[in-house]
DSSP file (Angstrom, degrees, kcal/mol; ACC not computed):
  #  RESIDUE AA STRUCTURE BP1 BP2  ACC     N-H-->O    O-->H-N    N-H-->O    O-->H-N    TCO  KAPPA ALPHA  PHI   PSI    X-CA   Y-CA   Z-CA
    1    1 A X              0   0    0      0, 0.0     2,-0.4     0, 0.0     0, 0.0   0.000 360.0 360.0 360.0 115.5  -34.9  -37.9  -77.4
    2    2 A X        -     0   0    0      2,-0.0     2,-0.4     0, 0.0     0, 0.0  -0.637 360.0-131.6-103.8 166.0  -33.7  -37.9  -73.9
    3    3 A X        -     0   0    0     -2,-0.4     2,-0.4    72,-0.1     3,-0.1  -0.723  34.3-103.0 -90.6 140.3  -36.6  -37.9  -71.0
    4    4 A X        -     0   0    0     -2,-0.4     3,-0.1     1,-0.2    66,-0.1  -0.731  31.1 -92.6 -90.3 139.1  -36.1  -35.5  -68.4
    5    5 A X        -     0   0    0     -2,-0.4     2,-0.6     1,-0.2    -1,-0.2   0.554  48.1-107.5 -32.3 144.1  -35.0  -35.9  -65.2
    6    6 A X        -     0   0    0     71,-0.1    -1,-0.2    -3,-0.1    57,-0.1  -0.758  49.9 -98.8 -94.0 132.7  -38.2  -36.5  -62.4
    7    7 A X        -     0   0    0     -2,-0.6     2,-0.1    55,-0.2    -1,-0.0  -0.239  31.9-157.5 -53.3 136.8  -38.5  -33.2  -60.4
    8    8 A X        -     0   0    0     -3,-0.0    -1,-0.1     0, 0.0    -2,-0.0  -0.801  16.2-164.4-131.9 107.4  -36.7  -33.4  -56.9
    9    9 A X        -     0   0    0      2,-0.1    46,-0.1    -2,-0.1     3,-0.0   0.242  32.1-114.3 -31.6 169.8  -38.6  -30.4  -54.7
   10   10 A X  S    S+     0   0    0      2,-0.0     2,-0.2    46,-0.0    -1,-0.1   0.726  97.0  62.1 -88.1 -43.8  -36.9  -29.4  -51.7
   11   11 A X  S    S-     0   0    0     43,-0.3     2,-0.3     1,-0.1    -2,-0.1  -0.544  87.9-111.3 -94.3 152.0  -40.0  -30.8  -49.1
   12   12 A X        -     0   0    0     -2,-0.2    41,-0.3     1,-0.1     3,-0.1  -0.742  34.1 -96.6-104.2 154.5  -40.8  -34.7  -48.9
   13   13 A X        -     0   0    0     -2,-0.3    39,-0.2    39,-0.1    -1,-0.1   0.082  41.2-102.9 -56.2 150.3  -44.1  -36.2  -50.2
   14   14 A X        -     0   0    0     37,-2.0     2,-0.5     1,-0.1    -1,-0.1   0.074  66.4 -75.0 -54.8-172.1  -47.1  -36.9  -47.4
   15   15 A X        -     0   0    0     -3,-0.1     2,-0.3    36,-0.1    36,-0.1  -0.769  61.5-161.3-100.3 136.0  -47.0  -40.8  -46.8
   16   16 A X        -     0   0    0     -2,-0.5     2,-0.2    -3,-0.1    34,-0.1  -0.891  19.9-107.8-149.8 156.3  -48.5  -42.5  -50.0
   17   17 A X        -     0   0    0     -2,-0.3    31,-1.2    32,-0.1     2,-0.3  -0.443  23.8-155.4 -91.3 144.9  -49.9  -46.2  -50.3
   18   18 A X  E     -A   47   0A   0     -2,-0.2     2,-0.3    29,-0.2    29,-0.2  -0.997  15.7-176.5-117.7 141.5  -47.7  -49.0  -52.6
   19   19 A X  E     -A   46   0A   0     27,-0.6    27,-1.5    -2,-0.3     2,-0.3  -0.921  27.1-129.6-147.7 113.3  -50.0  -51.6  -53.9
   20   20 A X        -     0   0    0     -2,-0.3    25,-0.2    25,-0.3    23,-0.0  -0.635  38.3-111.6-127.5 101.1  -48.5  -54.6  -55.8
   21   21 A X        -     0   0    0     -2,-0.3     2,-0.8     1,-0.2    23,-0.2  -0.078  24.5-114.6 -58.2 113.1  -50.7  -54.9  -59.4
   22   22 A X        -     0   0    0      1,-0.1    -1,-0.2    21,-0.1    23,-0.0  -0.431  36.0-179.5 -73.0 125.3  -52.9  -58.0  -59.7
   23   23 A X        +     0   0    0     -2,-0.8    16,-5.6    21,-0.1     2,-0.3   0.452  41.2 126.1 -93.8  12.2  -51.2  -60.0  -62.9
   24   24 A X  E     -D   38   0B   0     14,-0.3     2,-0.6    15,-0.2    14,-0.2  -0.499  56.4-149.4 -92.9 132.8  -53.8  -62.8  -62.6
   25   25 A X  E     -D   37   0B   0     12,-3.5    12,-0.8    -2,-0.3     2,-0.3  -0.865  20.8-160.4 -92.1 146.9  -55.8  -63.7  -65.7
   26   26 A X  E     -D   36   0B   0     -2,-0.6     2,-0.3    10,-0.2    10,-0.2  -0.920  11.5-178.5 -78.1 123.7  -59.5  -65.0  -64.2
   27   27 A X  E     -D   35   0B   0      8,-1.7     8,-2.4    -2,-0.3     2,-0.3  -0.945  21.7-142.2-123.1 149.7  -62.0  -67.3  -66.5
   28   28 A X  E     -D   34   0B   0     -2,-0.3     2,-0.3     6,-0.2     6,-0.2  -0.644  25.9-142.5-125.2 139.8  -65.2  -68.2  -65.0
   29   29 A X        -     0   0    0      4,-1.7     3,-0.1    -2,-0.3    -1,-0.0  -0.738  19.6-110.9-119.7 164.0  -65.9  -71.8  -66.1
   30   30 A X  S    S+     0   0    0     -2,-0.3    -1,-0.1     1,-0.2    -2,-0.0   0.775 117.1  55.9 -70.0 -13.2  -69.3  -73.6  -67.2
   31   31 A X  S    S-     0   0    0      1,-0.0    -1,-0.2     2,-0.0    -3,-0.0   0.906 125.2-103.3 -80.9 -32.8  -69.3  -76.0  -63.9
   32   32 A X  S    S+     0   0    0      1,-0.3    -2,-0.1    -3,-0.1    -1,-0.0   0.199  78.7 130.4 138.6 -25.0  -69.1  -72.7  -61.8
   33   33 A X        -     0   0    0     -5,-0.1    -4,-1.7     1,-0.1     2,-0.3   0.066  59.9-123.2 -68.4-171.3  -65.0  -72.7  -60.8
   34   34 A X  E     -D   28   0B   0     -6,-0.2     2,-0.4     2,-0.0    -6,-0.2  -0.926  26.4-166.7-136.5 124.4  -62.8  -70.0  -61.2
   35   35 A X  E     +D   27   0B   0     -8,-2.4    -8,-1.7    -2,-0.3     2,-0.3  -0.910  20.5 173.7-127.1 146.4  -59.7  -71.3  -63.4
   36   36 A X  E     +D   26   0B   0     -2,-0.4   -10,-0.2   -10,-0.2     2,-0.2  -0.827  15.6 173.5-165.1 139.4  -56.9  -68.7  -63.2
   37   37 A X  E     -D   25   0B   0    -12,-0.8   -12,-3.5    -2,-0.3     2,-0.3  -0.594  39.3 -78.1-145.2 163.3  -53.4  -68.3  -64.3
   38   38 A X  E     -D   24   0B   0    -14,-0.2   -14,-0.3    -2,-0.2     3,-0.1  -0.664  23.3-164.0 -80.9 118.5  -50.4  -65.6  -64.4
   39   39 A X  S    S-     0   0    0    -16,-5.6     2,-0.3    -2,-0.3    -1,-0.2   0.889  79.8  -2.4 -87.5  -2.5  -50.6  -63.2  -67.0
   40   40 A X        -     0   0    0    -17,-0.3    -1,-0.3     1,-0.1   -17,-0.0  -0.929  63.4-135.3-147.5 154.4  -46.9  -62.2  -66.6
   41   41 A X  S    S+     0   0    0     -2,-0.3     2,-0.2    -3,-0.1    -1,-0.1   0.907  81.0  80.4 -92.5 -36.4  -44.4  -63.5  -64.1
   42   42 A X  S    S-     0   0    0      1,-0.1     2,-0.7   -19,-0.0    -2,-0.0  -0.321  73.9-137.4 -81.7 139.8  -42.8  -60.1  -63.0
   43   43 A X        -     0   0    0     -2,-0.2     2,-0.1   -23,-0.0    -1,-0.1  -0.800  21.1-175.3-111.2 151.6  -44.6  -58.1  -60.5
   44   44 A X        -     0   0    0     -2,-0.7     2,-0.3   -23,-0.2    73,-0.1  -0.146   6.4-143.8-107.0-179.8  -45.2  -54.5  -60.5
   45   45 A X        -     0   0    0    -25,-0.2    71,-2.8    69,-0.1     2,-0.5  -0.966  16.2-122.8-153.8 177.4  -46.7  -51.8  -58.4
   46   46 A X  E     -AB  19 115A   0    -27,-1.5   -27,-0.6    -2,-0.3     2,-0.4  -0.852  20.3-151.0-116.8 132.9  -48.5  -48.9  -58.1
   47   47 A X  E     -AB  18 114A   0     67,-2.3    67,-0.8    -2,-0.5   -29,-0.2  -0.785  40.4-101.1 -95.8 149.9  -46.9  -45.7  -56.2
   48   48 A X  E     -     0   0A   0    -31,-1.2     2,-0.2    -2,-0.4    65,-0.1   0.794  29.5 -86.3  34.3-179.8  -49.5  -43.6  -54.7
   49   49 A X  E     -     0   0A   0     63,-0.2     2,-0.6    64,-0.1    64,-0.2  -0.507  68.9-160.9-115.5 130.3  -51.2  -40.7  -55.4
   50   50 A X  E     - B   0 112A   0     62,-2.9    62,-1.0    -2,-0.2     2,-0.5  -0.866  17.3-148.9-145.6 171.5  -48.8  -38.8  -53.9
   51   51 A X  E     - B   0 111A   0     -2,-0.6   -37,-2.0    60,-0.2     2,-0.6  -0.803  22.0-169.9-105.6  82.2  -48.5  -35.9  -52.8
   52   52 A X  E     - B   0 110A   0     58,-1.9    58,-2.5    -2,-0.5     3,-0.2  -0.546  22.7-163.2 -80.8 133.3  -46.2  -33.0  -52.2
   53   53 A X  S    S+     0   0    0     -2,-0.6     2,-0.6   -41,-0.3    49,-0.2   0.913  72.3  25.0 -70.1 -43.7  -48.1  -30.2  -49.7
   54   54 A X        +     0   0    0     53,-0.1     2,-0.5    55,-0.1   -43,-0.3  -0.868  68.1 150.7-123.9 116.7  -46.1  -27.4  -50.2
   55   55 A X        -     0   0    0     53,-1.7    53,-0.3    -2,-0.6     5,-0.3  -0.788  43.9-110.5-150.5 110.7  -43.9  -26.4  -53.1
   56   56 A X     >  -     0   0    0     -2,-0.5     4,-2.6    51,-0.2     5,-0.1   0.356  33.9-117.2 -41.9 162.5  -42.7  -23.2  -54.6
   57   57 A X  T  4 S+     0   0    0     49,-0.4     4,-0.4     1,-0.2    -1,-0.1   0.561 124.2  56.3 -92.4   6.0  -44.3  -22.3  -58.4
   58   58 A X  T  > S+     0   0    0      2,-0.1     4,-1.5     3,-0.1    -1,-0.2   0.580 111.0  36.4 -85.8 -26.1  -40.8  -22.6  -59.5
   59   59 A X  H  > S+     0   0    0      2,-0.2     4,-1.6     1,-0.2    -2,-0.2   0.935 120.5  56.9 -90.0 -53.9  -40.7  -26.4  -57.9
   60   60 A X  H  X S+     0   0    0     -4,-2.6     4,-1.3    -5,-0.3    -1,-0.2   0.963 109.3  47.0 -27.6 -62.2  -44.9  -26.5  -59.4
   61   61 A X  H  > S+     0   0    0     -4,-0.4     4,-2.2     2,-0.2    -1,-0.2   0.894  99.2  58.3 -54.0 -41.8  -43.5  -25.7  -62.7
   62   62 A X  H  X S+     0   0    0     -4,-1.5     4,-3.1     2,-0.2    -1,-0.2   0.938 111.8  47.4 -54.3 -48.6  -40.8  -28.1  -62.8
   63   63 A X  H >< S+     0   0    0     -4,-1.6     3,-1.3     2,-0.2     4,-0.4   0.877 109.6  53.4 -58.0 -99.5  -43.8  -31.0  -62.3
   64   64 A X  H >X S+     0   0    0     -4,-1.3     3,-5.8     1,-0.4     4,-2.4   0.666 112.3  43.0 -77.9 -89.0  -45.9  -29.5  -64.8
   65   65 A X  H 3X S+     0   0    0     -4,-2.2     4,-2.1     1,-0.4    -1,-0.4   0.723 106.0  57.0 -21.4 -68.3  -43.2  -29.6  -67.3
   66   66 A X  H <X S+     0   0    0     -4,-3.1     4,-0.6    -3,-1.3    -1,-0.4   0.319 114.0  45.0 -42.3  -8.8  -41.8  -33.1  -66.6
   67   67 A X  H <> S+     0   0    0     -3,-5.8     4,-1.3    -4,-0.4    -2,-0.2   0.677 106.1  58.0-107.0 -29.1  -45.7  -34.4  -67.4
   68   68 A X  H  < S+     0   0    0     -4,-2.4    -2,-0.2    -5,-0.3    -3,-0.2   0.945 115.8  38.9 -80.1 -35.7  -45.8  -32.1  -70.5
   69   69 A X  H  < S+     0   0    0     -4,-2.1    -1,-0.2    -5,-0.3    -3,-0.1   0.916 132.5  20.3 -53.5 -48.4  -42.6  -34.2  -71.7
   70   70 A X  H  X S+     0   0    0     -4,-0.6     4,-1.2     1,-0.1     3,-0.4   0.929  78.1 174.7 -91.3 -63.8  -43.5  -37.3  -70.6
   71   71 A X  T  <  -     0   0    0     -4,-1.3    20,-0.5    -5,-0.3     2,-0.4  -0.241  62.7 -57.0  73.0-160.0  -46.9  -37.7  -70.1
   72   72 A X  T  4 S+     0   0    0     18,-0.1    -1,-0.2    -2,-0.1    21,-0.1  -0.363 131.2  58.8 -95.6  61.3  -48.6  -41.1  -69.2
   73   73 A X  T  4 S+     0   0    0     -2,-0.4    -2,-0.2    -3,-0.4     2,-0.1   0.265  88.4  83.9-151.7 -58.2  -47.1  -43.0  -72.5
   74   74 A X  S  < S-     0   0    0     -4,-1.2     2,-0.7     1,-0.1    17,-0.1  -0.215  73.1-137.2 -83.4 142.1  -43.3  -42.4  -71.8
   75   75 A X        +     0   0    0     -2,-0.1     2,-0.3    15,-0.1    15,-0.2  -0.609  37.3 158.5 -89.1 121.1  -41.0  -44.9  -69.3
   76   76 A X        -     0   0    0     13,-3.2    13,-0.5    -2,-0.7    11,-0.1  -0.979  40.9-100.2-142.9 156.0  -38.5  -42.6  -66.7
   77   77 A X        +     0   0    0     -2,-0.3    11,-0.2    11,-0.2     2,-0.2  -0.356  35.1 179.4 -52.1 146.9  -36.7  -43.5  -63.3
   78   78 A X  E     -E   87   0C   0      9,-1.5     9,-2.6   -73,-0.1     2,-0.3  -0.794  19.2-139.0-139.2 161.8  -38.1  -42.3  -60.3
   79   79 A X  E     -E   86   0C   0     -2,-0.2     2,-0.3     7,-0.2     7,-0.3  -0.997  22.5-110.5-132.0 152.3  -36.6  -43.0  -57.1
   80   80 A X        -     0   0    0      5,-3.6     4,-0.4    -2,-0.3     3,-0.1  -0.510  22.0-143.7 -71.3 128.7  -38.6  -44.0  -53.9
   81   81 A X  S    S+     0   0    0     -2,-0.3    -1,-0.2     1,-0.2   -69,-0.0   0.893  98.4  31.2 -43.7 -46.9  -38.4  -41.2  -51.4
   82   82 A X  S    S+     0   0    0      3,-0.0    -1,-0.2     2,-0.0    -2,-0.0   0.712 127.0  37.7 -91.0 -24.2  -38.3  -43.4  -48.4
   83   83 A X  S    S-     0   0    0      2,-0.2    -2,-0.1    -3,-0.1     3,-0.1   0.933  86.7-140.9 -88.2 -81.4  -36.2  -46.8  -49.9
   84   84 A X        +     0   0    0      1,-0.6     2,-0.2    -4,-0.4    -3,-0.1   0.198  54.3 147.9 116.2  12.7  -34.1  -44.6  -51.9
   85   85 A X        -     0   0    0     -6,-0.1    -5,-3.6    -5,-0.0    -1,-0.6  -0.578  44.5-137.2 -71.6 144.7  -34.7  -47.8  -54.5
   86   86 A X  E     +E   79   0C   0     -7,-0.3     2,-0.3    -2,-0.2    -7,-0.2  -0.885  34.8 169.4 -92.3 118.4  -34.8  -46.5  -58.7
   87   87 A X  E     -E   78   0C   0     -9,-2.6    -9,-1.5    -2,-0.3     2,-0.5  -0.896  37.3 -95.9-127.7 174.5  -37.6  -48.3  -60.4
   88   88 A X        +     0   0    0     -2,-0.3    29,-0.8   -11,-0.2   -11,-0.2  -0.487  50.9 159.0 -59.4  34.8  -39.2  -47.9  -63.6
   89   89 A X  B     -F  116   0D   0    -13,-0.5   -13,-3.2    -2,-0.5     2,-0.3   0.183  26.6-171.8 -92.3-177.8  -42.2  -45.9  -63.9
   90   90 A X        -     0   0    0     25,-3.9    25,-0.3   -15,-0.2     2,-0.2  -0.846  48.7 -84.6-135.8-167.1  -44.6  -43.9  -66.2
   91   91 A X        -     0   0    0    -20,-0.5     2,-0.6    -2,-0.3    23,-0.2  -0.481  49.7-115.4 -78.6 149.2  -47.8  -41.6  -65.1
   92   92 A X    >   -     0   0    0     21,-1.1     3,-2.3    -2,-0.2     4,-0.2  -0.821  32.7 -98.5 -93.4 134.3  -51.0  -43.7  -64.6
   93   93 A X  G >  S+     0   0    0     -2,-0.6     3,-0.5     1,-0.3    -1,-0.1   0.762 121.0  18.9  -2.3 -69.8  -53.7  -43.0  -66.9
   94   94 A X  G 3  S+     0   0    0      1,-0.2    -1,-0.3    -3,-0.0   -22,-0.0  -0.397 114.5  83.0-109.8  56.0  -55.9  -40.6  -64.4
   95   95 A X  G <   +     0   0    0     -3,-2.3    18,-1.9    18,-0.2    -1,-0.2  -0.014  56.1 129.4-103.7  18.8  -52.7  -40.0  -62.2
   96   96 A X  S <  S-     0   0    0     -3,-0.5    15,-0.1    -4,-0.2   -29,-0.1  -0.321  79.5 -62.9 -73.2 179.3  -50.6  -37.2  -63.7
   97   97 A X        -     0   0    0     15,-0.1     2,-0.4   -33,-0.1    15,-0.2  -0.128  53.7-174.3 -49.5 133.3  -49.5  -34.6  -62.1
   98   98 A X  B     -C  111   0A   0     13,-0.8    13,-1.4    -3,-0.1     2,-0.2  -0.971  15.6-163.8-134.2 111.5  -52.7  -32.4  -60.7
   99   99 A X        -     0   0    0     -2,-0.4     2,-0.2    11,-0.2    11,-0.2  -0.490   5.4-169.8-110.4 157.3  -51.4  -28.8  -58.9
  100  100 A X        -     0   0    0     -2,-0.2     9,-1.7     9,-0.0     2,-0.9  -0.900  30.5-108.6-172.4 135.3  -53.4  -26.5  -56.6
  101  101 A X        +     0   0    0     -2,-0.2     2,-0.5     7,-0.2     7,-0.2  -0.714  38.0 177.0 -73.5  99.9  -53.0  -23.5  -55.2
  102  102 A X      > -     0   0    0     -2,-0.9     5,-0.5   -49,-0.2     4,-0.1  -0.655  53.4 -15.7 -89.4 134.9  -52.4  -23.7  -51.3
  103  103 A X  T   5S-     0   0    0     -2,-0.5     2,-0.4     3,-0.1     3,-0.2  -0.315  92.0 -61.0  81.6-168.3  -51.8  -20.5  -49.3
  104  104 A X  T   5S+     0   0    0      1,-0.2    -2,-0.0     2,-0.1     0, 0.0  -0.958 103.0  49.2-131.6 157.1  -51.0  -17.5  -50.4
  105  105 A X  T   5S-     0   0    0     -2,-0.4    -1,-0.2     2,-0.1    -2,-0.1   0.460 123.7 -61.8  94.5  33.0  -47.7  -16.4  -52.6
  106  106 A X  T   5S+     0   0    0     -3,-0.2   -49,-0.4     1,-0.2     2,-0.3   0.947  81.4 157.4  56.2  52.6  -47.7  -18.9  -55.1
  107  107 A X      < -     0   0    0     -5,-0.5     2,-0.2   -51,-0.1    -1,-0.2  -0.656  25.1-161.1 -91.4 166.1  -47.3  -22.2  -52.9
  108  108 A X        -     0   0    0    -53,-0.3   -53,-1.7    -2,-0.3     2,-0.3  -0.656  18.5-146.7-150.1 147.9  -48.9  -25.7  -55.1
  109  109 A X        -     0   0    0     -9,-1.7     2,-0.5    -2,-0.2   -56,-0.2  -1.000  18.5-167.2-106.4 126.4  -49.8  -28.6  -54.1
  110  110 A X  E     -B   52   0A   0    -58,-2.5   -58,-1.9    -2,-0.3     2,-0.4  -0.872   4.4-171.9-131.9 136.8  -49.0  -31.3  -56.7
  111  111 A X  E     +BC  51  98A   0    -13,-1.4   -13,-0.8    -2,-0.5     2,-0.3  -0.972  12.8 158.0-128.3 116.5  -50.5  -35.2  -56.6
  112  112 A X  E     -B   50   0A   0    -62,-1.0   -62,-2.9    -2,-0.4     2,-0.2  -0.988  29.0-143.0-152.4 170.9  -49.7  -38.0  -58.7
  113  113 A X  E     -     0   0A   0    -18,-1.9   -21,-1.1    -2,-0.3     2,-0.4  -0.854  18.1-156.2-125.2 144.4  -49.7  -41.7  -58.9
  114  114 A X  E     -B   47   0A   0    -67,-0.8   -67,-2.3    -2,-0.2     2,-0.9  -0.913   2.6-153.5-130.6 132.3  -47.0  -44.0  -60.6
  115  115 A X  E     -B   46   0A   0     -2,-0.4   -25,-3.9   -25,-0.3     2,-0.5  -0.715  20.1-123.2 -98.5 147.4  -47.1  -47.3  -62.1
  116  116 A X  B      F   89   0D   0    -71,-2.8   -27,-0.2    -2,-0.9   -95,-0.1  -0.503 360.0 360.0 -55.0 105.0  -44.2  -49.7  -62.3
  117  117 A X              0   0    0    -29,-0.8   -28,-0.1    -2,-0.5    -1,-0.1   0.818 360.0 360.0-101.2 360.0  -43.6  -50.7  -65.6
Protein backbone atom coordinates (compact mmCIF):
# COMPACT_ATOMS: atom_id res chain seq x y z
CA UNK A 1 0.00 0.00 0.00
CA UNK A 2 1.80 3.20 -0.75
CA UNK A 3 0.68 6.43 1.47
CA UNK A 4 0.02 9.39 -0.38
CA UNK A 5 1.94 12.27 -0.82
CA UNK A 6 0.99 15.26 2.05
CA UNK A 7 -0.98 18.02 0.09
CA UNK A 8 1.24 21.03 -0.93
CA UNK A 9 -1.40 24.09 -1.47
CA UNK A 10 -0.21 27.00 -3.26
CA UNK A 11 -0.48 29.68 0.04
CA UNK A 12 1.69 29.05 3.29
CA UNK A 13 0.25 28.04 6.61
CA UNK A 14 -0.50 31.04 9.50
CA UNK A 15 2.42 30.69 12.02
CA UNK A 16 1.78 27.53 14.22
CA UNK A 17 3.31 26.54 17.69
CA UNK A 18 6.15 23.40 17.89
CA UNK A 19 6.12 21.94 21.30
CA UNK A 20 8.69 19.13 22.13
CA UNK A 21 6.42 16.01 23.84
CA UNK A 22 7.04 15.38 27.55
CA UNK A 23 8.76 11.48 27.50
CA UNK A 24 9.04 11.55 31.35
CA UNK A 25 7.51 8.69 33.32
CA UNK A 26 6.38 10.45 36.91
CA UNK A 27 5.71 8.14 40.24
CA UNK A 28 4.64 9.90 43.28
CA UNK A 29 6.42 8.08 46.20
CA UNK A 30 5.17 7.22 49.85
CA UNK A 31 7.71 9.85 51.56
CA UNK A 32 6.09 12.53 49.27
CA UNK A 33 9.07 12.90 46.39
CA UNK A 34 8.54 12.78 42.90
CA UNK A 35 10.83 9.85 41.40
CA UNK A 36 10.96 10.18 37.64
CA UNK A 37 12.72 8.64 34.70
CA UNK A 38 12.77 8.67 30.65
CA UNK A 39 10.20 6.81 29.09
CA UNK A 40 12.06 6.84 25.72
CA UNK A 41 15.34 8.51 24.84
CA UNK A 42 14.29 10.07 21.40
CA UNK A 43 12.40 13.19 21.50
CA UNK A 44 9.50 14.10 19.49
CA UNK A 45 7.17 17.04 18.83
CA UNK A 46 4.04 18.25 18.14
CA UNK A 47 3.40 20.51 14.89
CA UNK A 48 0.59 22.86 15.49
CA UNK A 49 -2.72 23.11 14.72
CA UNK A 50 -2.12 24.59 11.74
CA UNK A 51 -3.61 26.31 9.62
CA UNK A 52 -3.94 27.20 5.94
CA UNK A 53 -6.43 30.53 5.57
CA UNK A 54 -7.21 30.32 2.18
CA UNK A 55 -7.28 27.48 -0.24
CA UNK A 56 -9.15 26.54 -3.33
CA UNK A 57 -11.88 23.29 -2.93
CA UNK A 58 -9.70 21.62 -5.37
CA UNK A 59 -6.47 22.26 -2.75
CA UNK A 60 -9.61 21.46 0.29
CA UNK A 61 -10.13 18.34 -1.35
CA UNK A 62 -6.70 17.23 -1.70
CA UNK A 63 -6.55 17.54 2.45
CA UNK A 64 -9.66 15.77 2.86
CA UNK A 65 -8.46 12.91 0.82
CA UNK A 66 -4.90 12.59 2.25
CA UNK A 67 -6.83 12.14 5.90
CA UNK A 68 -9.34 9.72 4.36
CA UNK A 69 -6.04 7.58 3.40
CA UNK A 70 -4.18 8.03 6.19
CA UNK A 71 -6.05 8.99 8.92
CA UNK A 72 -4.50 9.38 12.52
CA UNK A 73 -3.14 5.51 12.58
CA UNK A 74 -0.89 5.73 9.44
CA UNK A 75 3.12 7.22 9.57
CA UNK A 76 3.93 9.82 6.24
CA UNK A 77 6.60 12.64 5.63
CA UNK A 78 5.65 15.95 6.00
CA UNK A 79 8.07 18.67 5.49
CA UNK A 80 8.31 21.81 7.73
CA UNK A 81 7.15 24.87 5.81
CA UNK A 82 9.61 27.21 7.32
CA UNK A 83 12.98 24.69 8.09
CA UNK A 84 12.27 22.92 4.92
CA UNK A 85 13.39 19.76 7.45
CA UNK A 86 11.30 16.07 6.46
CA UNK A 87 10.20 14.41 9.71
CA UNK A 88 8.01 11.66 10.46
CA UNK A 89 4.49 12.31 11.35
CA UNK A 90 0.88 10.96 11.62
CA UNK A 91 -2.47 13.07 12.45
CA UNK A 92 -3.02 13.53 16.22
CA UNK A 93 -5.96 11.95 17.65
CA UNK A 94 -8.41 15.21 17.71
CA UNK A 95 -6.10 17.01 15.05
CA UNK A 96 -7.07 15.81 11.53
CA UNK A 97 -7.69 17.81 9.11
CA UNK A 98 -10.99 20.12 9.98
CA UNK A 99 -12.13 22.54 6.63
CA UNK A 100 -14.40 25.53 6.65
CA UNK A 101 -15.92 27.48 4.42
CA UNK A 102 -14.28 31.12 4.25
CA UNK A 103 -15.57 33.65 1.72
CA UNK A 104 -17.49 33.14 -0.99
CA UNK A 105 -16.64 30.83 -4.26
CA UNK A 106 -15.59 27.80 -2.58
CA UNK A 107 -12.41 29.09 -0.53
CA UNK A 108 -11.63 26.47 2.84
CA UNK A 109 -9.91 26.95 5.56
CA UNK A 110 -8.21 23.61 6.72
CA UNK A 111 -6.48 23.12 10.46
CA UNK A 112 -4.52 20.37 11.69
CA UNK A 113 -2.01 19.25 14.19
CA UNK A 114 0.90 16.73 13.67
CA UNK A 115 2.83 14.57 15.92
CA UNK A 116 6.33 13.32 15.40
CA UNK A 117 6.51 9.89 15.48
Amino acid sequence: MTIPAFPTPACSPNEFDSAPVDASIRSKMEAGYLQTRPRFTRSTRTFGPITYPVLLAAEAAAFDAHDAAVGSWLIFAWTHPETGTSHQVRYTETGRPKSRRVGTGGIRSVTFTLEEV
